[in-house]
N, C-alpha and C positions, 0 to 999 in steps of 0.2 A: 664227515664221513670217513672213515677206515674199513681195511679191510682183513681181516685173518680168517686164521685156520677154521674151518668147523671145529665142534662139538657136543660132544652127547651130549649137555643140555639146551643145544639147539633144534632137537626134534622136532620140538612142536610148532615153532614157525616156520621150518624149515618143511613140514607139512603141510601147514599151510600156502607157504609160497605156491610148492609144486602143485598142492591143488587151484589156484588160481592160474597157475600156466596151463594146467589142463582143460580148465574151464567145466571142471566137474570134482567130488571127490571120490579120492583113490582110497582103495584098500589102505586102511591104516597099519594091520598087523604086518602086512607085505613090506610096507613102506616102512614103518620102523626095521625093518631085518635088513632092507634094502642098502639103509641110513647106515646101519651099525657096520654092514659088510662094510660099503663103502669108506669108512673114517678107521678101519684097522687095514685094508688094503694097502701093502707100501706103490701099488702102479698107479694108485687114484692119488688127485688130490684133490680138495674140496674146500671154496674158500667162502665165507659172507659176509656181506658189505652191512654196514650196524651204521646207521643215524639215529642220534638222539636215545642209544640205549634200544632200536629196534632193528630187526634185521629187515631191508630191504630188498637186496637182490641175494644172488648165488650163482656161482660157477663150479663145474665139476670135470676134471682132466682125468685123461687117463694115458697113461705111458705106454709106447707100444714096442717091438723090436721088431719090425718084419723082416721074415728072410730077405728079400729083396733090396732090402736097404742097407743091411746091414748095417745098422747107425740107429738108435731111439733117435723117435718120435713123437709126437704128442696128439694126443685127440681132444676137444674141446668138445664132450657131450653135455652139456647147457652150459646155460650162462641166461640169466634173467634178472629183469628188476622191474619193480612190483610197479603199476602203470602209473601210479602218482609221481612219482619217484622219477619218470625217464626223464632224459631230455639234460641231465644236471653232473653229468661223469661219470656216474656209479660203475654202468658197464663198463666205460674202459677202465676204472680202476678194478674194477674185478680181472678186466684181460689184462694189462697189465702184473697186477699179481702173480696170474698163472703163466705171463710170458716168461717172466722173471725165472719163474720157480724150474720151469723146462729149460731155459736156457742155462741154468749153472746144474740141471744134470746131463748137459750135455748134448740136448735133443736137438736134432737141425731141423724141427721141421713143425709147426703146429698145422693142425687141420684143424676144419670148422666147418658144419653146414646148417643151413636153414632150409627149411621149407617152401616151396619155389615159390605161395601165397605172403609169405612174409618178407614183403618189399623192403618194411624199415631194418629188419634185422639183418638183412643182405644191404643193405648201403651200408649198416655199421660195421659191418665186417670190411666193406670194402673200404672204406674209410681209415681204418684199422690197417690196411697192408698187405689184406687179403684176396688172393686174384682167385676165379676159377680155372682150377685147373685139372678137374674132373667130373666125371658125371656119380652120383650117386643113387643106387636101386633099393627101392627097398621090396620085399614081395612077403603076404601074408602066409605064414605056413598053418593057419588051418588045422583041420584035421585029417591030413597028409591023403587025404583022396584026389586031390587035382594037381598033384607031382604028377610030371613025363619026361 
């Protein structure tokens, strides 16, 4: 297993991946726009783990600078691999990859969440060096009639 850069001719597994993360399929035309933004963005980086000539997992980072920090950061918005697949490194050499990649630009700090139902991906974080040290909200915005 290895792990690098996206690219444009990983669309389509990389398609596919995301729709087995979802557990349904997504908008293709979306998703290819989504893809392309993503892998010209210089704040993203987006890496895939390849066995055997196949792509398995994916992780996708995003650099941030908040004011309050003053200092980048980093945001770990996914990170998967494909369920045959788990159990054998793949994910930490995907985080790995993206630690690496944040660390020599400087970022003090990676975040990461899971969904409070995703027990294994919350040990692997925590496994990982990952402590909680916030709460995270998310709230539907709808069609802005139940804003107050």
């Amino acid at each position: 297993m290895f792990v690098r850069t996206a690219k444009e001719g990983d669309l389509d597994a990389l398609y596919a991946l995301c729709c087995e993360q979802a557990a349904h399929a997504l908008p293709q035309e979306i998703f290819s726009a989504i893809f392309s933004a993503a892998l010209h963005d210089s704040r993203r980086r987006l890496v895939v783990a390849v066995e055997d000539a196949q792509i398995v997992g994916y992780a996708d980072l995003m650099l941030e600078l908040p004011l309050s920090r003053c200092s980048m950061s980093a945001v770990l918005l996914d990170l998967y691999v494909t369920a045959p697949q788990r159990g054998r490194g793949i994910g930490t050499g995907l985080l790995i990859a993206l630690f690496r990649q944040a660390q020599s630009l400087g970022c003090g700090e990676l975040a990461a969440s899971c969904q409070r139902v995703n027990v294994r991906g919350r040990e692997f974080l925590e496994r990982q060096g990952f402590v909680l040290s916030r709460h995270s909200f998310t709230r539907p915005l709808g069609d802005g009639t139940k804003n107050k």
